[in-house]
GUNUBA-190346 format. One record per residue (C-alpha): chain; z, x, y; residue number from 0; residue in one letter. Coordinates in Angstrom, 1 decimal, always signed. Example, Ala and Ser with C-alpha at 12.3 -4.5 7.8 and 13.67 -1.06 7.14 Angstrom:
# residues 2
c:A w:+7.8 u:+12.3 v:-4.5 k:0 r:a
c:A w:+7.1 u:+13.7 v:-1.1 k:1 r:s
//
This chain:
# residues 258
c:A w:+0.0 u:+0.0 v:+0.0 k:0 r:x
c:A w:-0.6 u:+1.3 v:+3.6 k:1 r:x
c:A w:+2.0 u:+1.7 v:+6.2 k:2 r:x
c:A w:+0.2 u:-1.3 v:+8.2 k:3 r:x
c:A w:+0.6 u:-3.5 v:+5.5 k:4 r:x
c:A w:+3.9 u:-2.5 v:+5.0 k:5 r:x
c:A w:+4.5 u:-3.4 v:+8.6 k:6 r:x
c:A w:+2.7 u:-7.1 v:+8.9 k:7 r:x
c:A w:+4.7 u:-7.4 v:+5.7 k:8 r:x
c:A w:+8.4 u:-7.0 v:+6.9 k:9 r:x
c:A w:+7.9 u:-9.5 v:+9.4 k:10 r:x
c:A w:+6.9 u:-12.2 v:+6.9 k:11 r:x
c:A w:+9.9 u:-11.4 v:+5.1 k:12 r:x
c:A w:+12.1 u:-12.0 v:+7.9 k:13 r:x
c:A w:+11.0 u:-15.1 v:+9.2 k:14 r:x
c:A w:+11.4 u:-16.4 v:+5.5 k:15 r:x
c:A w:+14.9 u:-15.5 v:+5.8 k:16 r:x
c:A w:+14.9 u:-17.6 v:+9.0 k:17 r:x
c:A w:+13.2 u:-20.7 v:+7.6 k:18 r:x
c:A w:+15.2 u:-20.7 v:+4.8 k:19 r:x
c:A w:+18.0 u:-20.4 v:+6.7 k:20 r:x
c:A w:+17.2 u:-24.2 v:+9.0 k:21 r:x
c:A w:+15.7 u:-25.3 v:+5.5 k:22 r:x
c:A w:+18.1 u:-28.0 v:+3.9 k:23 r:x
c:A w:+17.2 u:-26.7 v:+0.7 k:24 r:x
c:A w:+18.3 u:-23.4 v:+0.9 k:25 r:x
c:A w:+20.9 u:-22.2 v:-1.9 k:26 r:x
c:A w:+22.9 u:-20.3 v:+0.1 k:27 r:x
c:A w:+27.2 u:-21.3 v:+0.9 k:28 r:x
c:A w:+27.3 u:-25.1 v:+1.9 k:29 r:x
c:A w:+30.4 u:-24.3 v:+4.5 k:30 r:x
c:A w:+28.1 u:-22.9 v:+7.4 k:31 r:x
c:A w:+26.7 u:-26.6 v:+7.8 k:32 r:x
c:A w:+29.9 u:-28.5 v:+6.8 k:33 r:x
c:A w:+30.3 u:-28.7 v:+11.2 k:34 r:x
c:A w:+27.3 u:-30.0 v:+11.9 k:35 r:x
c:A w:+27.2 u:-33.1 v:+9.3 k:36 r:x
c:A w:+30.9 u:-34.0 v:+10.9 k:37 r:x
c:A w:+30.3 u:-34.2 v:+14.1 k:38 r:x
c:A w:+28.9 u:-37.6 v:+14.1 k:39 r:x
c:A w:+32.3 u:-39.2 v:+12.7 k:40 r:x
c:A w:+34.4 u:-37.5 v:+15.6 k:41 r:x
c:A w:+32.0 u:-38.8 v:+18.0 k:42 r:x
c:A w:+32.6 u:-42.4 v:+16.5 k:43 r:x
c:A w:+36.2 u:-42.2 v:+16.6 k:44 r:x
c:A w:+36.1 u:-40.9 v:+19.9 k:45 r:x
c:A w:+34.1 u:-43.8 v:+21.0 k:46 r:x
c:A w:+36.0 u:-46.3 v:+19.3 k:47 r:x
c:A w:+39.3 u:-45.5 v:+20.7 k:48 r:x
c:A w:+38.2 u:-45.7 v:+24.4 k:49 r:x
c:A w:+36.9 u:-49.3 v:+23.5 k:50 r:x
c:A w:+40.7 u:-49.6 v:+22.6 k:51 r:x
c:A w:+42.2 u:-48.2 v:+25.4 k:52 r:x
c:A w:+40.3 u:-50.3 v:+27.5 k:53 r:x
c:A w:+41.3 u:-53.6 v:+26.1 k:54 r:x
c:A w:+44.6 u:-52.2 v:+26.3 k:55 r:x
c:A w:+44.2 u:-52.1 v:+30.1 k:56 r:x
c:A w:+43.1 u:-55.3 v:+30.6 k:57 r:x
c:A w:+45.9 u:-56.9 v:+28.8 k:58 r:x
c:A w:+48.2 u:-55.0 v:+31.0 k:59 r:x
c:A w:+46.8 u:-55.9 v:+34.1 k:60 r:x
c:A w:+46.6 u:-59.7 v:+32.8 k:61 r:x
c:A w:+50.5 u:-59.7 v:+32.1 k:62 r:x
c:A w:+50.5 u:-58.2 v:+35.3 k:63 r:x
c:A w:+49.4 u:-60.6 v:+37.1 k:64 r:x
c:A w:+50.8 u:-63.9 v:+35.4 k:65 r:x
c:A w:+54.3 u:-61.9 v:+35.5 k:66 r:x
c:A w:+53.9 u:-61.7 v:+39.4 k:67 r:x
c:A w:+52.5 u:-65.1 v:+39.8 k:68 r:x
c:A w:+55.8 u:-66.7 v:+37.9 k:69 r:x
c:A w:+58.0 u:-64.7 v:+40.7 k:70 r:x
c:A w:+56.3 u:-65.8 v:+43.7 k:71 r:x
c:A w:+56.1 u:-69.3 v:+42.5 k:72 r:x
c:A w:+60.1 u:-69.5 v:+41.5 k:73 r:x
c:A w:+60.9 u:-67.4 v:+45.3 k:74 r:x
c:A w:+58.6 u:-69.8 v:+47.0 k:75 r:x
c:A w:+59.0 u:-73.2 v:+45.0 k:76 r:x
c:A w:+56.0 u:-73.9 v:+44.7 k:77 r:x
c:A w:+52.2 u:-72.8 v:+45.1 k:78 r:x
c:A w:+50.4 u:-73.2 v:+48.5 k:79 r:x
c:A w:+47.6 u:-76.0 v:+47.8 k:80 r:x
c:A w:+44.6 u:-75.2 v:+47.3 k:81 r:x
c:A w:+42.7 u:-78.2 v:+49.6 k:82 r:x
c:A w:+44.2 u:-80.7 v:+52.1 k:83 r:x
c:A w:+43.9 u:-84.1 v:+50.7 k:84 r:x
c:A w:+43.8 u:-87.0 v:+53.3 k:85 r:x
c:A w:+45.4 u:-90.3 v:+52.1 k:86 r:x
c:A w:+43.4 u:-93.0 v:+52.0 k:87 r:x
c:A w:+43.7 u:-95.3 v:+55.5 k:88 r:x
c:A w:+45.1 u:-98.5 v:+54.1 k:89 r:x
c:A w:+43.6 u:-101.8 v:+54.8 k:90 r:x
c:A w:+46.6 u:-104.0 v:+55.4 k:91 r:x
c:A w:+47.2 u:-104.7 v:+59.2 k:92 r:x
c:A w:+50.1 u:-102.7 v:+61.1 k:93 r:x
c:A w:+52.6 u:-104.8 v:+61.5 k:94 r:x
c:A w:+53.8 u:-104.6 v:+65.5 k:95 r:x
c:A w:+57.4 u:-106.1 v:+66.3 k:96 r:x
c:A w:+58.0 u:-108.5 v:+68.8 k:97 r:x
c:A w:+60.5 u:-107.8 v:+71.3 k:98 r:x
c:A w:+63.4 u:-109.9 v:+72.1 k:99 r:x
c:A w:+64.9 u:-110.4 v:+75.4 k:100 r:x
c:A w:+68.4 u:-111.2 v:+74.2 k:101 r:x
c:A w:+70.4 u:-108.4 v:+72.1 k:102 r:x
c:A w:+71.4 u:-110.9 v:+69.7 k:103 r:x
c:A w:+68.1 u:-111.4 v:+68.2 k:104 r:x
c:A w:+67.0 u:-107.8 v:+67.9 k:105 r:x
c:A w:+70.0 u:-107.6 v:+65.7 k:106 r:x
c:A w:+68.6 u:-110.4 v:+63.2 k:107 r:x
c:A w:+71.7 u:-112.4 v:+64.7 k:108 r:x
c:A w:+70.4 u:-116.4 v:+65.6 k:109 r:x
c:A w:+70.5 u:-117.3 v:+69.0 k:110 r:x
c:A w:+72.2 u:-120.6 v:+68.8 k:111 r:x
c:A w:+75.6 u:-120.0 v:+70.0 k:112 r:x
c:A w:+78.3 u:-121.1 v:+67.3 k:113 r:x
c:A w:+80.3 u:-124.3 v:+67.6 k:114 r:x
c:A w:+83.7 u:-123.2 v:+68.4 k:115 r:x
c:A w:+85.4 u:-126.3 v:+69.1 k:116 r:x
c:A w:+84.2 u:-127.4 v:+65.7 k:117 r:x
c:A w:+85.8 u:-124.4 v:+64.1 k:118 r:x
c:A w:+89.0 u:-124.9 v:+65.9 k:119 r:x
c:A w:+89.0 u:-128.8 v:+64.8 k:120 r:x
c:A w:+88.4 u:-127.6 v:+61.3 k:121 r:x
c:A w:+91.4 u:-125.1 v:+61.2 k:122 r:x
c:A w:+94.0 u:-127.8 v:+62.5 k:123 r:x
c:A w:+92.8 u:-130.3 v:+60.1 k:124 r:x
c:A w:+93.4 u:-127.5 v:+57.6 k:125 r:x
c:A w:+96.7 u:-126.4 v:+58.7 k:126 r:x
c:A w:+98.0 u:-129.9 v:+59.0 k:127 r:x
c:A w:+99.7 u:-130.6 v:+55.6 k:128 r:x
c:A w:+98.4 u:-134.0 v:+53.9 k:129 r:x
c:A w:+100.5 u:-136.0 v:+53.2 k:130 r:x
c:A w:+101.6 u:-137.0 v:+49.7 k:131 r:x
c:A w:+102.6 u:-140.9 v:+48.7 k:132 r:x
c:A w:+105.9 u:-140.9 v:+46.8 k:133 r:x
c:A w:+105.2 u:-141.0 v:+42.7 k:134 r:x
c:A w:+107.6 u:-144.6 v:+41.4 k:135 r:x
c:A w:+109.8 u:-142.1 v:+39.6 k:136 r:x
c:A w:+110.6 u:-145.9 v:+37.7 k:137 r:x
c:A w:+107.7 u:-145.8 v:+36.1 k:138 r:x
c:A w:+106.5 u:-143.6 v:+32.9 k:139 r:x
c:A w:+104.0 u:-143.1 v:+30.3 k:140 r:x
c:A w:+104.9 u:-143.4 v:+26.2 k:141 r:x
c:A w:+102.3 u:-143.5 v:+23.7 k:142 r:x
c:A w:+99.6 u:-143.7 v:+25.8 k:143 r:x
c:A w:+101.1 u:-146.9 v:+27.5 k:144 r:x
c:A w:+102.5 u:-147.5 v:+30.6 k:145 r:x
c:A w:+106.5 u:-148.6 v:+30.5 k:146 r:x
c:A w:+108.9 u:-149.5 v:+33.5 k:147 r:x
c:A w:+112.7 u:-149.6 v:+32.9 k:148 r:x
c:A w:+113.8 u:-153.3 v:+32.2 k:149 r:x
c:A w:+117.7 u:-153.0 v:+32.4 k:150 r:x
c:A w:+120.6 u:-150.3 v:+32.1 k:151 r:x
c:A w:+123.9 u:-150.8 v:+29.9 k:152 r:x
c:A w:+126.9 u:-148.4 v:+29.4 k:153 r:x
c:A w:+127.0 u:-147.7 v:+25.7 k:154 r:x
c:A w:+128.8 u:-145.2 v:+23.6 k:155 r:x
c:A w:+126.7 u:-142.2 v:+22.6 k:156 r:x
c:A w:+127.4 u:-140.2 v:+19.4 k:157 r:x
c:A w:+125.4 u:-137.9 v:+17.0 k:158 r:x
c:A w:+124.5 u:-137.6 v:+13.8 k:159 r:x
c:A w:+122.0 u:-135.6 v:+11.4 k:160 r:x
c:A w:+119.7 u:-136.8 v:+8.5 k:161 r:x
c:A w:+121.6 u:-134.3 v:+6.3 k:162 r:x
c:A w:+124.1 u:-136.3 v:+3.4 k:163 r:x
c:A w:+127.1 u:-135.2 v:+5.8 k:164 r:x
c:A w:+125.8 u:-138.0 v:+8.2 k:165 r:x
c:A w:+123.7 u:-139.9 v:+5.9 k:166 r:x
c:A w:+125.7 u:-139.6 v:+2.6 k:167 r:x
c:A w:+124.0 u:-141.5 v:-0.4 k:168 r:x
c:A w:+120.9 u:-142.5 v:+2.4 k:169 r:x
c:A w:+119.6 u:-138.7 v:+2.8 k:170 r:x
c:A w:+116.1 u:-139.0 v:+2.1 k:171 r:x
c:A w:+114.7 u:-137.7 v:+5.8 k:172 r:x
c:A w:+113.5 u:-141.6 v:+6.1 k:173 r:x
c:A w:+114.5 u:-143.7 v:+8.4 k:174 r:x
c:A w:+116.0 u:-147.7 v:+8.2 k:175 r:x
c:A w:+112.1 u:-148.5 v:+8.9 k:176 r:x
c:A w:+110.6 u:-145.6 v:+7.1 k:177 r:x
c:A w:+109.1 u:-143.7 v:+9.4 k:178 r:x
c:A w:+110.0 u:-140.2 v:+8.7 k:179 r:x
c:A w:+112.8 u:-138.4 v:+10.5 k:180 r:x
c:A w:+110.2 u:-135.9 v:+12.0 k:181 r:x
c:A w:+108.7 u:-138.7 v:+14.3 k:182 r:x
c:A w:+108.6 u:-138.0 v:+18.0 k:183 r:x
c:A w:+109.8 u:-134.7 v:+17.6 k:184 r:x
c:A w:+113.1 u:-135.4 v:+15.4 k:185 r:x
c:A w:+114.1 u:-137.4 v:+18.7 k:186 r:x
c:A w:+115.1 u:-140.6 v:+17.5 k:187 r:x
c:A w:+117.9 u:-143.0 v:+18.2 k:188 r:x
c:A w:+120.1 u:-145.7 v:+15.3 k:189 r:x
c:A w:+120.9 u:-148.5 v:+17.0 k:190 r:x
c:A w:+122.5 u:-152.3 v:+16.3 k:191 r:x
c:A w:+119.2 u:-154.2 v:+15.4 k:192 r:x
c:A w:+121.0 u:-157.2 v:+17.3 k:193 r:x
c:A w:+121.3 u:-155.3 v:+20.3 k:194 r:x
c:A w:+118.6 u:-152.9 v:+20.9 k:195 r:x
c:A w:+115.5 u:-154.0 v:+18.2 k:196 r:x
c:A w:+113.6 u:-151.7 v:+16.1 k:197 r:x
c:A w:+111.2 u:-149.1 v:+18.2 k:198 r:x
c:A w:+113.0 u:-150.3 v:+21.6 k:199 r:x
c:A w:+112.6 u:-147.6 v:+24.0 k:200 r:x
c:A w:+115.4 u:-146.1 v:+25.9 k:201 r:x
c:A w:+116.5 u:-142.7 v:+27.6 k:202 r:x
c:A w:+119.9 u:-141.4 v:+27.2 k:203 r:x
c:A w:+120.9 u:-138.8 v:+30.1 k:204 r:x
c:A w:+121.5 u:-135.4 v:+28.5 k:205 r:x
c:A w:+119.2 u:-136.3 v:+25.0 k:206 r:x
c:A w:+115.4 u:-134.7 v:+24.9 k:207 r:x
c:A w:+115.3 u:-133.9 v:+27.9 k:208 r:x
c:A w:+116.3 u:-137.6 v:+29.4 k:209 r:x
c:A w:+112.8 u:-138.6 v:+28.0 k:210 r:x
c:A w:+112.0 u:-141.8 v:+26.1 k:211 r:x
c:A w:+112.6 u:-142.3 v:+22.5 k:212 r:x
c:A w:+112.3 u:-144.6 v:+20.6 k:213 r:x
c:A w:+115.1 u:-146.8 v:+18.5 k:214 r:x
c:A w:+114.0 u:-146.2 v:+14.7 k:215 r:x
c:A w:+117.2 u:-146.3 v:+12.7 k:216 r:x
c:A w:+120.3 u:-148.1 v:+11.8 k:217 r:x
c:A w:+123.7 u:-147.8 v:+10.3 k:218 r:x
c:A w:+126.9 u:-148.5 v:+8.9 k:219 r:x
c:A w:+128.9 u:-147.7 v:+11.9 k:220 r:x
c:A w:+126.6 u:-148.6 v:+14.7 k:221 r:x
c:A w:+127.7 u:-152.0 v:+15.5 k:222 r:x
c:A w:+127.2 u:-153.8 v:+19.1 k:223 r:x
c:A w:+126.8 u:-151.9 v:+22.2 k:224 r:x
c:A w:+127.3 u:-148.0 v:+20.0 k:225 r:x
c:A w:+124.1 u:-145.6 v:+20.0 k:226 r:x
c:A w:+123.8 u:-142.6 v:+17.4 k:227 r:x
c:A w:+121.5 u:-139.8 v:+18.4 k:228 r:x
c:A w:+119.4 u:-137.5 v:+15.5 k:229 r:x
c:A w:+119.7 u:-133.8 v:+15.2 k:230 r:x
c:A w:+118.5 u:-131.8 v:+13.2 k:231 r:x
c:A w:+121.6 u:-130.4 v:+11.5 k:232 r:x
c:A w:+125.3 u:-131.4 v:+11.7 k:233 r:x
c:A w:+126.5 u:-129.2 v:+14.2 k:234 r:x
c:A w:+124.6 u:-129.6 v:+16.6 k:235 r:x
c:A w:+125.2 u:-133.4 v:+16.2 k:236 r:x
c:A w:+129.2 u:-132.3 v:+16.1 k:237 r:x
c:A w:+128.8 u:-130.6 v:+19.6 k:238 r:x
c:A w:+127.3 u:-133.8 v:+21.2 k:239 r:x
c:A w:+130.6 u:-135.4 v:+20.5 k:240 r:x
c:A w:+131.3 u:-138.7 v:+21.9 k:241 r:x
c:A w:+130.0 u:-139.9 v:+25.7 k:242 r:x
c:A w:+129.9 u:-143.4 v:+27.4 k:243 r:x
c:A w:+126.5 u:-143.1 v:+29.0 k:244 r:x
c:A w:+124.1 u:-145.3 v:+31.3 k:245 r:x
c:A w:+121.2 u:-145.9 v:+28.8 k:246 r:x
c:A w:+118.7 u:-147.5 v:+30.4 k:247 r:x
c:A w:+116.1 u:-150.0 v:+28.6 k:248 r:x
c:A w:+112.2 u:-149.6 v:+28.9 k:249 r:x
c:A w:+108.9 u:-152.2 v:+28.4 k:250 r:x
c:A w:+105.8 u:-152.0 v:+28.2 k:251 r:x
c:A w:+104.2 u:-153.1 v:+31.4 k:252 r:x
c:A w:+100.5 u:-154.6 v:+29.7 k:253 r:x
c:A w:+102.7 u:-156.8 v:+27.9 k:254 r:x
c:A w:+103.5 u:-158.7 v:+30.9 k:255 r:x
c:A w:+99.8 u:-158.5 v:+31.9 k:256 r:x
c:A w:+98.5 u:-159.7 v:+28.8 k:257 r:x
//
């Protein structure tokens, strides 16, 4: 071989080398070109986390602002509006007040003056006590009947009770006419048939009150002008005791009508 082809052939082996080197084929170590397939990823991460940060800040600024809004709206009370809104004019007419030309009536106080002697009148006739007819204390009311007293006798008043102490073989809460001893309240009278007849009404002073009772009863020892008043047990008819007493006699005043 000649030196010049020894020298065109030297370069051709060196730019092998130097294709072979770019050439993604070439055998040689794999590390030298590990950098330049990695680069892509970085620059995706790279991107990617801006995108983040970025949201990032406009969240922040958001909260931001809704944060400060809240404050200046609980300082303030409320928000400034946004528009001036005009009420409707309405169509009903205004209403104008008359004027009065006393100072009663601009006070809703009528103008007729008030009556005074009329009041006065009314408060004498009110002051002045009526007057009240006397009630006949002579006549009274018994069974839903209207009685007057008829005549008064002096009898003698004792007492007795329906128990066998007063009654002995006769104890059977009965009376002569059998009504039962509990009529009128337990406020009967025994009485001489002859003198006073059966359901005669008298009052005894000091018995029921002085009210009217009725005669309903009889007995052994109650002859002529001799009265015997029921209690309802033997003491009390022991502390009664024995009284001459006014009785006065009572009628019915329809009978006389009738």
């Amino acid at each position: 071989m000649s030196l010049h082809g020894a020298l065109r052939t030297e370069p051709l082996i060196i730019t092998r080398r130097k294709i072979g080197i770019d050439h993604p084929n070439h055998n040689e170590d794999t590390n030298e070109a590990r950098p330049v397939k990695t680069q892509p990823k970085n620059r995706t991460h790279t991107r990617a986390g801006r995108v983040v940060a970025g949201e990032m800040m406009l969240w922040m600024c958001a909260l931001t602002i809704v944060v400060t809004s809240a404050i200046f709206t609980k300082e303030q009370g409320s928000l400034p509006a946004l528009a001036q809104i005009t009420p409707a004019s309405s169509t009903q007419p205004e209403i104008v007040p008359v004027a009065s030309s006393t100072p009663e009536a601009s006070f809703g106080v009528p103008s007729n003056p008030i009556d005074e002697e009329a009041i006065a009148r009314a408060i004498e006739l009110t002051a002045e006590p009526a007057e009240i007819e006397p009630t006949d204390l002579s006549v009274r009311w018994f069974d839903g009947r209207k009685v007057r007293p008829a005549r008064t006798i002096y009898m003698t008043v004792t007492g007795y009770s329906p128990d066998a102490r007063s009654c002995g073989k006769y104890a059977d809460n009965k009376t002569a006419i059998m009504y039962s001893v509990w009529t009128n309240g337990m406020n009967l009278v025994a009485a001489d048939p002859k003198v006073l007849p059966y359901k005669s009404l008298i009052s005894v002073p000091g018995y029921a009150n002085s009210e009217i009772v009725p005669i309903m009863d009889c007995g052994g020892a109650i002859k002529g002008s001799r009265l015997d008043l029921l209690y309802p047990t033997h003491e009390l008819a022991l502390q009664w005791g024995i009284r001459q007493l006014p009785v006065t006699v009572w009628e019915y005043v329809d009978e006389d009508e009738g």
